[in-house]
Wavefront OBJ file of the C-alpha trace (Angstrom):
o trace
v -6.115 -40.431 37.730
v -9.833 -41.198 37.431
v -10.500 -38.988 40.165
v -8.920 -36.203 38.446
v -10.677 -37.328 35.461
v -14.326 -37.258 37.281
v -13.477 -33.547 38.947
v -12.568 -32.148 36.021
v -14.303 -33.908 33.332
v -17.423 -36.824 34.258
v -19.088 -34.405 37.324
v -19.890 -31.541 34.476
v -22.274 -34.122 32.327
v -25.693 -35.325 33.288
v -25.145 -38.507 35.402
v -27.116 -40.895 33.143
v -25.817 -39.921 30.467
v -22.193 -40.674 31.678
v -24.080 -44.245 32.478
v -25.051 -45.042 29.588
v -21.905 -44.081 28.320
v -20.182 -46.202 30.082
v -22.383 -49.621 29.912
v -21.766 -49.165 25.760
v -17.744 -49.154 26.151
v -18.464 -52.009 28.762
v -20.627 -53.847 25.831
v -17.780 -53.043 23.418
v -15.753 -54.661 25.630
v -17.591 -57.533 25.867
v -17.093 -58.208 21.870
v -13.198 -57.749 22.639
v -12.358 -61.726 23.727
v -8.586 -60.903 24.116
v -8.602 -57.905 25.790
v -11.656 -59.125 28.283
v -9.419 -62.090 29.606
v -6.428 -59.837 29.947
v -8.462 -57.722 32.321
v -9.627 -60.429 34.074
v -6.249 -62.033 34.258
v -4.962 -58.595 36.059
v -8.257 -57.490 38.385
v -10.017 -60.659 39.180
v -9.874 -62.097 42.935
v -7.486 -64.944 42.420
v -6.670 -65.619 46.073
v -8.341 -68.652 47.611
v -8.666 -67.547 50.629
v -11.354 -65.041 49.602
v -13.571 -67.770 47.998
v -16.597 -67.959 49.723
v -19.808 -70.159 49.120
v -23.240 -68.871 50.272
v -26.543 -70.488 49.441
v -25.031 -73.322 47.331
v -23.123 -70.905 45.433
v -19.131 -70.476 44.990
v -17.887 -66.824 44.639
v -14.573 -65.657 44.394
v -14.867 -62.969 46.513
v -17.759 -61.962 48.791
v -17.866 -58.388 47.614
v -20.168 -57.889 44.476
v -21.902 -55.446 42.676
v -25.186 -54.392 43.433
v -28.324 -54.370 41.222
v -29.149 -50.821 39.033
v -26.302 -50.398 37.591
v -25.899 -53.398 34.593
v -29.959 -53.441 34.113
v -30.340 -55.610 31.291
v -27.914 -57.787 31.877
v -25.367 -56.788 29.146
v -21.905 -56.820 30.391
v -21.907 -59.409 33.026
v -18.554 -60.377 32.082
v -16.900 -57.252 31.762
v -17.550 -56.034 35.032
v -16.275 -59.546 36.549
v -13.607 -58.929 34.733
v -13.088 -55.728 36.886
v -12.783 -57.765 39.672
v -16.249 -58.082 40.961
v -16.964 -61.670 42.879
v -20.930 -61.221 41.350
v -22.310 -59.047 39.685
v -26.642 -58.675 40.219
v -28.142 -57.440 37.331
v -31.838 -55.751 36.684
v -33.807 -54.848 38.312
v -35.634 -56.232 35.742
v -39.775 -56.518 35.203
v -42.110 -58.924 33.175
v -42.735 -56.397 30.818
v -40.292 -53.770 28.843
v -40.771 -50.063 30.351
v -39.232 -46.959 29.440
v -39.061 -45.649 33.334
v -40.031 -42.356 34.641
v -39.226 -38.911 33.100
v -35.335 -37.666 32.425
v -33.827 -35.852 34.567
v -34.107 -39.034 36.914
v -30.526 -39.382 38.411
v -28.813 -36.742 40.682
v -25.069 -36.860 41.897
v -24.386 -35.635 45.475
v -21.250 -35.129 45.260
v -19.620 -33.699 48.478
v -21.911 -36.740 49.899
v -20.239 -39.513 47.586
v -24.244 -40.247 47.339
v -26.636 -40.381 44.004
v -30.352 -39.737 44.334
v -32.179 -41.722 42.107
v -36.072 -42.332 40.688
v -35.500 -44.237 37.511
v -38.287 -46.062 38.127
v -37.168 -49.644 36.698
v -36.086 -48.878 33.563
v -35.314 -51.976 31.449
v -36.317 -54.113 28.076
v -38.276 -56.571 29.899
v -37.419 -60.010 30.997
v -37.554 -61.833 27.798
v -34.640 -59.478 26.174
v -32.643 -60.504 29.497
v -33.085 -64.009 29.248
v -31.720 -63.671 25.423
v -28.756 -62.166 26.699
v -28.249 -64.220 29.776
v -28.559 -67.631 27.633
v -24.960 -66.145 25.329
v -22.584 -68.562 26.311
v -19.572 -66.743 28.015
v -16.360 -67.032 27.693
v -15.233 -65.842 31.799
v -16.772 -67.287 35.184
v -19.585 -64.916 36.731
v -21.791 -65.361 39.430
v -24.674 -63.824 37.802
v -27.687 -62.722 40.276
v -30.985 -61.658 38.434
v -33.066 -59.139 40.594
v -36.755 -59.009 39.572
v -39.481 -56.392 40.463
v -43.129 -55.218 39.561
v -44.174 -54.037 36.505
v -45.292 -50.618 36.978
v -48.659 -50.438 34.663
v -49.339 -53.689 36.529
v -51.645 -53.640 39.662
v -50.987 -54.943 43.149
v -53.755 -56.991 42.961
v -51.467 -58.979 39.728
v -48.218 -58.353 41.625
v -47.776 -61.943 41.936
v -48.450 -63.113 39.098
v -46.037 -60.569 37.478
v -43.222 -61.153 39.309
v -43.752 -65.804 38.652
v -43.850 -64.353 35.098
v -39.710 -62.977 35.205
v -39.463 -65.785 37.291
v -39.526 -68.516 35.182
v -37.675 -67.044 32.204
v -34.694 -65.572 34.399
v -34.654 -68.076 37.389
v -33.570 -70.779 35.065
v -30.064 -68.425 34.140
v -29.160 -67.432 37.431
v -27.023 -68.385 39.885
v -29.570 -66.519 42.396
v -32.794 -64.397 42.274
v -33.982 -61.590 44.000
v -37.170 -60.257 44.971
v -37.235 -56.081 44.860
v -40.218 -55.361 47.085
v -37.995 -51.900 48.571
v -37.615 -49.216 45.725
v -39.063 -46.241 46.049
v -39.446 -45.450 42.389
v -42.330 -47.721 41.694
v -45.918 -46.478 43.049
v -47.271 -48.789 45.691
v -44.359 -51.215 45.673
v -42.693 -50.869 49.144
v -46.449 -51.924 50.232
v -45.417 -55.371 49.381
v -42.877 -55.699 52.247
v -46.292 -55.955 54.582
v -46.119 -59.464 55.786
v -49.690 -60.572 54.739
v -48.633 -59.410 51.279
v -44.932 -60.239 50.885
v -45.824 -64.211 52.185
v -48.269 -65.617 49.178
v -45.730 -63.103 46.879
v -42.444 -65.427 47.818
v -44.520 -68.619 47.958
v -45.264 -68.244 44.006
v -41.978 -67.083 43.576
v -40.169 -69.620 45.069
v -42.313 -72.716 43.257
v -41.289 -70.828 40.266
v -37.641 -70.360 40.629
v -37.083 -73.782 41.540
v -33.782 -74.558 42.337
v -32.226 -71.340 41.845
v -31.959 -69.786 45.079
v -34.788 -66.791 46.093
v -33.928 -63.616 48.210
v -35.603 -60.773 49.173
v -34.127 -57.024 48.799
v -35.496 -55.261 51.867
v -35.736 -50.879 52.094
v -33.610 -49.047 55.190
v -37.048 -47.313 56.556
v -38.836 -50.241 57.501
v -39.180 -50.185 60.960
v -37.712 -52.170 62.946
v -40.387 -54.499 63.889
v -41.164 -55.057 60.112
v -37.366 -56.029 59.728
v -38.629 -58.602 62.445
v -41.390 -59.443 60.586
v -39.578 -60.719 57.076
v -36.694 -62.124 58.632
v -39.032 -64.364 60.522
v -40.538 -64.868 57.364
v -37.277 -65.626 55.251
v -36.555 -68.306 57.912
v -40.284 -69.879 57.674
v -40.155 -69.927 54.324
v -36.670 -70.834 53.662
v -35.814 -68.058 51.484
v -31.949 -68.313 50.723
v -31.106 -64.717 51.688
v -32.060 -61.450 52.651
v -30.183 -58.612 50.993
v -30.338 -55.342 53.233
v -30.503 -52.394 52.158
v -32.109 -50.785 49.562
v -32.045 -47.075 48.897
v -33.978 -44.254 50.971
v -36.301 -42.246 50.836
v -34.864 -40.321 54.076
v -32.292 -37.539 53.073
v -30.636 -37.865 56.990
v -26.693 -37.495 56.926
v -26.556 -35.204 53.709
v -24.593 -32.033 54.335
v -26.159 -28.682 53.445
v -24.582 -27.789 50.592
v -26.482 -30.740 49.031
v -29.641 -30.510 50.334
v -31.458 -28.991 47.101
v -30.370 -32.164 45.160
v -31.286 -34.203 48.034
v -34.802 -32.364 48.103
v -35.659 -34.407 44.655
v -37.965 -37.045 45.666
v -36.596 -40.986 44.527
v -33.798 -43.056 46.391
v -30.861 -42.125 47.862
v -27.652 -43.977 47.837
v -24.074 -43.595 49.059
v -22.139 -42.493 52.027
v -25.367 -41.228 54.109
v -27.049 -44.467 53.540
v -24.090 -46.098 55.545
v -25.011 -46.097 59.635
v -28.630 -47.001 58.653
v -27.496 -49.613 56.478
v -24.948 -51.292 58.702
v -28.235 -51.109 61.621
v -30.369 -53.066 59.687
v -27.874 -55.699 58.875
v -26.832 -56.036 62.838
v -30.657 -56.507 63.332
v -31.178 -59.097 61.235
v -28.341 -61.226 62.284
v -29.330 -61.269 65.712
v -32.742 -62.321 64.524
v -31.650 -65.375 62.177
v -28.400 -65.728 62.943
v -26.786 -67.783 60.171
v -30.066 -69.737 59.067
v -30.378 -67.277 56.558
v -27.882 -65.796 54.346
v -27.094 -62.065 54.904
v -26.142 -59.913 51.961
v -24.812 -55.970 52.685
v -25.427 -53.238 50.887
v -25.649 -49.434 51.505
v -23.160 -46.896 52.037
v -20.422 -49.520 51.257
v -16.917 -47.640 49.751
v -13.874 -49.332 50.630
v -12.424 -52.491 52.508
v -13.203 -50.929 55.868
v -17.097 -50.672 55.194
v -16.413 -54.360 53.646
v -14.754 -55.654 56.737
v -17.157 -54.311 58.979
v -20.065 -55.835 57.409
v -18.458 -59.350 57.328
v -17.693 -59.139 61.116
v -21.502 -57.726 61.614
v -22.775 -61.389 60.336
v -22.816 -60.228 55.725
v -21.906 -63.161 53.795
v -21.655 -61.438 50.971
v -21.545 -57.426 50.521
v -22.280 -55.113 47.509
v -22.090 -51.867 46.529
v -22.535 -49.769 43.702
v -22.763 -45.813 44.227
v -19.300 -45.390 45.862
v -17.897 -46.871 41.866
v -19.075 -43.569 40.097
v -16.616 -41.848 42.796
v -13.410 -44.389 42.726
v -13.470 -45.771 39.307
v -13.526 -48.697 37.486
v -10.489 -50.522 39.573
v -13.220 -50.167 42.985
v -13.443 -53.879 42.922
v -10.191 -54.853 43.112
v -8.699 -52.486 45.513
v -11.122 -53.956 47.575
v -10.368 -57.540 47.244
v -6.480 -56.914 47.470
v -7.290 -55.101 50.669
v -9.541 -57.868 51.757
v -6.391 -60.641 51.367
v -3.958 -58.346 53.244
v -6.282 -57.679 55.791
v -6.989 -61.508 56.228
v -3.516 -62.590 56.484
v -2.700 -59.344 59.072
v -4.924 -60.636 61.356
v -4.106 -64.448 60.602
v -7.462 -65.580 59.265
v -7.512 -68.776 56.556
v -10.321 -67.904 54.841
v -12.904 -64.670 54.513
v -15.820 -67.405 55.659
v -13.921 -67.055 59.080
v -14.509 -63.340 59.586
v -18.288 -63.278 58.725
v -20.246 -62.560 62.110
v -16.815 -62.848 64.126
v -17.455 -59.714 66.485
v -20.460 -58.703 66.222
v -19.674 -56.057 63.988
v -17.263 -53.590 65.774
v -15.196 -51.700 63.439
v -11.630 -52.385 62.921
v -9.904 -49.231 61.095
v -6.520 -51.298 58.944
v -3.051 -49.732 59.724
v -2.546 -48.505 55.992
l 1 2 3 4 5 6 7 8 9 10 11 12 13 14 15 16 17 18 19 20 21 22 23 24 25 26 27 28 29 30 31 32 33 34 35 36 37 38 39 40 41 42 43 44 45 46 47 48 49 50 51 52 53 54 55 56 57 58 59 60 61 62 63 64 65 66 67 68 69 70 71 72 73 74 75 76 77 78 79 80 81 82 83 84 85 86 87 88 89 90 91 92 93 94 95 96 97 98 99 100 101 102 103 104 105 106 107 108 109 110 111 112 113 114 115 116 117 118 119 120 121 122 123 124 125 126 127 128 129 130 131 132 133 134 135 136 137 138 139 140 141 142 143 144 145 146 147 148 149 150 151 152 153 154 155 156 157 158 159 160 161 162 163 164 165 166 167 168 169 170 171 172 173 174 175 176 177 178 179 180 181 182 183 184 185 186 187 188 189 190 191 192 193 194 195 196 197 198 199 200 201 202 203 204 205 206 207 208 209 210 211 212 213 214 215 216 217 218 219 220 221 222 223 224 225 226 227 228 229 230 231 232 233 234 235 236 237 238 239 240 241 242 243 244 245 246 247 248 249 250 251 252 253 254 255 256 257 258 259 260 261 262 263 264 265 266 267 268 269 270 271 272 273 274 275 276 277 278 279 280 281 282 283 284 285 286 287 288 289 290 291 292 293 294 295 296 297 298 299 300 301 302 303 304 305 306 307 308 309 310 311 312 313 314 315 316 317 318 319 320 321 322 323 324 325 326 327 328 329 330 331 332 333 334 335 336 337 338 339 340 341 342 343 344 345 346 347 348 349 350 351 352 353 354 355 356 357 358 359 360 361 362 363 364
């Protein structure tokens, strides 16, 4: 049904505006108590054996949704209850910003891929730590995701990013570092060792107890994957979540390639290989010291599975939603629990870095 409705209906409006659309009905939603806990009642991951704890942190299901698409942090418990195990809001800056220019956001659709240079759009760190102190009425695992103001210099970086630090670290379950979008002038410089150490030293005094990750881009190379995984275990960062979006337009057919010309991020299925590379990497270079968090290319259980098995504690996804619908999450997580018992596992912690990450297709 919803992919009749997206052919024939959602695909002919500008993607952002079908967005924002749909973040005010999942606001509305919000207000509707009764309705909210039915929802959550019917989609939510219930079974225990997909319970998972990573970093200190109990989630009901490793697979979460990614930061970009709930940026200010306004219907955190609608989309859990949609059946997502966490849902990472922002990315969010110190300061409010309006983002770059309109058009900003590109669907690619014979890709299942977006393009994307919003450019960190949001109402600033103190609206999201307004909303994030409402008590709630269903349990999230909220993640905040944090990243430079753009009018700010690199020189201030730091001191920018400590600033949403200490007003959202204290209301989330976990923070995150964005050092890897493409949308911000000068920001993917940060990932350079010598600059991304003193920025996660100040960031971590700042958050405290709340646990600190780092959201890493798909075109570093592969030595500078080295580098801040070798970093995340000196400093003790809690996780590193890989990948980001690309600037690379490699896998995207033909018949997309004047959408995939515009310059920003690119998401979705072509992301997937690269994604999936960089995750493989980084386990063999921490092993489980540090917690691994997948994200790229990720559209149903198989692309789940595999990234548990490749050494992901915890996977996320976003783009492949605008494509499947709202019930994405939980066709996941029921395909997660038959897929566990098929193959006689106890618990989803058991799969996570089992095989190195060879893909194993489910008999339907």
């Amino acid at each position: 049904m919803y992919r009749l409705l997206f052919a024939q209906v959602l695909r002919r409006f500008d993607a952002e505006t079908v967005h924002h659309l749909t973040i005010r009905a999942l606001r509305v939603l919000s207000l509707a108590p009764v309705v909210k806990r039915r929802l959550y009642q019917s989609l939510a991951p219930r079974d225990e054996a997909l319970r998972i704890q990573a970093f200190g942190v109990h989630f009901p299901s490793p697979f979460g949704l990614a930061a970009g698409f709930d940026k200010d942090a306004g219907c955190v418990e609608a989309l859990a209850a949609f059946g997502f195990g966490h849902v990472e809001v922002g990315t969010i800056t110190a300061h409010a910003q309006p983002g770059n220019p309109r058009p900003r956001l590109f669907r690619l659709v014979s890709d299942h891929a977006i393009v994307n240079r919003m450019g960190f759009n949001n109402r600033g760190a103190q609206q999201a730590a307004r909303r994030l102190r409402r008590p709630r009425s269903l349990p999230v695992v909220v993640g905040v995701n944090i990243g430079k103001t753009k009018v700010i210099p690199e020189e201030l970086a730091v001191r920018d990013y400590v600033a949403s630090a200490r007003k959202l670290a204290p209301l989330a379950d976990y923070l995150v570092v964005n050092v890897s979008s493409p949308n911000t002038p000068g920001l993917r410089d940060l990932q350079a060792v010598e600059l991304l150490r003193p920025l996660l030293k100040e960031v971590l005094r700042a958050a405290g107890r709340t646990p600190l990750l780092v959201k890493i881009a798909p075109d570093l190379a592969d030595e500078d994957i080295d580098a801040v995984a070798d970093l995340a275990v000196e400093l003790g960062l809690a996780g590193v979540i890989a990948t980001n979006t690309t600037i690379g337009r490699e896998g995207v057919s033909p018949a997309e390639a004047a959408g995939a010309a515009e310059t920003g991020g690119l998401s979705g299925r072509p992301l997937k290989a690269r994604s999936l590379e960089v995750l493989r990497r980084l386990r063999a270079r921490v092993g489980d010291r540090v917690t691994l968090v997948s994200v790229g290319g990720v559209e149903d259980v198989d692309d789940v599975w595999e990234r548990l098995l490749a050494g992901a504690t915890l996977v996320q996804g976003y783009t492949a939603m605008i494509y499947e619908g709202p019930l994405w999450a939980w066709r996941i997580n029921r395909g997660l629990s038959r897929r566990l018992r098929r193959h006689g596992y106890k618990s989803i912690g058991e799969v996570v870095g089992r095989v190195g990450g060879q893909r194993r297709r489910a008999i339907p």
